[in-house]
N, C-alpha and C positions, 0 to 999 in steps of 0.2 A: 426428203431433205438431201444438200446435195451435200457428196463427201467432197470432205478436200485432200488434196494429194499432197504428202510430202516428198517434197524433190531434196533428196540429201546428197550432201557434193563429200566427199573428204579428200582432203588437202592433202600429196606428198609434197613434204618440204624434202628436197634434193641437197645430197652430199654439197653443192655447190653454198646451195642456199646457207645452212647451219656454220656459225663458227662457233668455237669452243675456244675461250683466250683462258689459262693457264698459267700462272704465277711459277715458279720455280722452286722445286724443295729445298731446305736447307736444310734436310735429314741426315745426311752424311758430313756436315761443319757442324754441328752441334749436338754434343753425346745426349741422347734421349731425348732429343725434341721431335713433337711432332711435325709429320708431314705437313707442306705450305701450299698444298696444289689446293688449287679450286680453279671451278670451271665457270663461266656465264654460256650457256649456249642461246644463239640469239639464231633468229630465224633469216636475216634479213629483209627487204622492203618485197612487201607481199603486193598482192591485187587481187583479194579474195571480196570482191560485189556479191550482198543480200541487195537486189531492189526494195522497193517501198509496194511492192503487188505479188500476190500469192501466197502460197506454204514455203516456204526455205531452210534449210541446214545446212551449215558445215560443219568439220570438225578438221581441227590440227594435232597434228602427234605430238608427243612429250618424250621423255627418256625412252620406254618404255612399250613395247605391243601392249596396248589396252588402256593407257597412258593416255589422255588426249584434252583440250581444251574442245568445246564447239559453241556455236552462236546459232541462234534459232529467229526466222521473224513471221509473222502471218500476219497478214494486211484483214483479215478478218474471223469471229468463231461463232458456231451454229446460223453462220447468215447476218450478224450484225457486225461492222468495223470493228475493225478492233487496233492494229496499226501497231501492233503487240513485238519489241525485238529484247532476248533477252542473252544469256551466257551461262554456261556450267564448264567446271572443270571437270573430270574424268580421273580418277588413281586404284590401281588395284588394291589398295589398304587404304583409301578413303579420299576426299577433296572436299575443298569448301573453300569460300569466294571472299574479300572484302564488303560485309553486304550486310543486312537485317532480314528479319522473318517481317511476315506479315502473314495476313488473315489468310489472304488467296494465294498471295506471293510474295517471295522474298524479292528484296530490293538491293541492286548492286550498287554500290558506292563508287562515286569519279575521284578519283585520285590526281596527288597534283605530283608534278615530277620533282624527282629529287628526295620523295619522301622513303624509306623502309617499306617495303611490304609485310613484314614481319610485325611494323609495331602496330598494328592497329588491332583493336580491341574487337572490335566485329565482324567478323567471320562468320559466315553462316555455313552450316551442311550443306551440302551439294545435293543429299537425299531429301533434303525439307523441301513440302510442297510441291510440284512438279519435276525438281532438280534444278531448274534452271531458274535463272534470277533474273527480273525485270530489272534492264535497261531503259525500257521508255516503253509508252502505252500514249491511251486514247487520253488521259486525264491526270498519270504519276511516270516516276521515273527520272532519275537523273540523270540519264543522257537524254533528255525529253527534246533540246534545244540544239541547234543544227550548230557542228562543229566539230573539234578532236578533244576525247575523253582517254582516261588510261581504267583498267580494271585488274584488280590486284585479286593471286588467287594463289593458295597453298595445296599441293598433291602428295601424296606418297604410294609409291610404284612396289614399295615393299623394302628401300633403302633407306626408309627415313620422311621426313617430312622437307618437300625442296618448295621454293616461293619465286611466283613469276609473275610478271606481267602482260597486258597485251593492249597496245595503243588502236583505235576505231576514230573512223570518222562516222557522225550519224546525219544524215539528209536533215531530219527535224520534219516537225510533227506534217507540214502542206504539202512533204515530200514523202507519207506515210512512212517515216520515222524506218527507212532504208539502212542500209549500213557498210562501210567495208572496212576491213581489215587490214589494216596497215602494216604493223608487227607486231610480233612477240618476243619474249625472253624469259627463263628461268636456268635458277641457281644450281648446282649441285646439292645434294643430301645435308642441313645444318649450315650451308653457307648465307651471308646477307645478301640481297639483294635489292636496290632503290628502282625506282618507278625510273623508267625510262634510259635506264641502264644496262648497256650491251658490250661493255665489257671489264675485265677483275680489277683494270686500275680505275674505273669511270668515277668512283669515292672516293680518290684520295689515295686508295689502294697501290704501294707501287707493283707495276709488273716490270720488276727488274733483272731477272734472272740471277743465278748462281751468286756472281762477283757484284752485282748490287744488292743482294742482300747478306751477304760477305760485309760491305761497306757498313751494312746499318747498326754490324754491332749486335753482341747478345740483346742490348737493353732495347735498341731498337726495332728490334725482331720481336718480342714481348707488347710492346706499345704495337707493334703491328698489327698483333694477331688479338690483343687484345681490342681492337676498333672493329676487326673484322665478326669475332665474338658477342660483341655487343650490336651489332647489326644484325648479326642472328634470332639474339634472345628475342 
């Protein structure tokens, strides 16, 4: 039987690449409030190509050494098609995807933008099954069909649990169900974060600094962090 080889790539994303957009504390204007910093670190526009042939891997880093997203595809297993691309997130205290269990495999969920990563109810382990979650196959998957998908996925590094996303285009199934990597983004530790959001004002959120949030006001500083809270939960 013949083996197949995995060809696994991992991805630096370079100081250029990463930004970190950073809201303003208003720790020091208001006795006992807490800190307002929060970060979205975003990757910027990638060109990470799985073709639609062979064994493939990548992975992208996260906060964190050991930290990472990757994406897997194999156009075939034990000698039969198979046209198989899937994603797992990576956290040294644990990860798990927007997705369901299944028999053989878990199944990732397309996400539509604008929505919370946080609020959705199924989440699958990263450990279940294989670890990685079917995107699209020979016959399931919802990235099955040629286009740009989003995949929502929560880590923790050991700070907490933080929520990101990462937008793909997939060839589709006459293209062996190929893929590439467009971008990604994730939150800080306990911050919200929405599907296709790369930076801390992208919701509504203002990133006004000091003397803008000076402006908002005790009451509007509370309504603030109160929307940001609830994008969390």
């Amino acid at each position: 039987m013949r083996t197949r080889k995995l060809r696994e790539k991992v991805v630096k994303v370079s100081g250029s690449h990463w930004v970190a957009y950073a809201t303003a504390s208003a720790a020091t204007m208001f006795a006992g409030s807490q800190s307002a910093d929060a970060a979205i670190h975003y990757s910027g526009l990638l060109d990470v190509t799985m073709p639609g042939s062979g064994f493939h891997r990548v992975r992208l880093p996260l906060d964190q050494p050991g930290d990472s997203i990757a994406f897997e595809h194999r156009s075939s297993i034990f000698g039969f098609p198979d046209q198989w691309a899937g994603f797992r997130p990576v956290g040294r205290a644990g990860a798990s995807f927007r997705g369901q269990g299944g028999l053989s495999y878990s199944y990732v969920n397309k996400l539509q933008r604008g929505e919370f990563v946080s609020h959705g109810t199924s989440f699958t382990n990263a450990e279940q099954n294989s670890g990685f979650g079917e995107l699209a196959g020979v016959i399931s998957g919802y990235f099955d069909s040629r286009g740009i998908g989003f995949v929502g996925f929560a880590f923790d590094g050991g700070a907490g649990k933080q929520y990101g996303w990462a937008r793909v285009f997939m060839s589709g199934f006459s293209r062996g169900n190929g893929l590439k990597v467009l971008d990604y983004a994730y939150a800080d530790p306990g911050e919200p974060i929405q599907v296709g959001q790369t930076s801390s004002d992208a919701q509504g959120t203002p990133a006004l600094g000091s003397l803008g949030l000076l402006a908002l006001g005790a009451a509007g500083l509370v309504a603030w962090r109160k929307r940001r809270s609830d994008g969390a939960s």
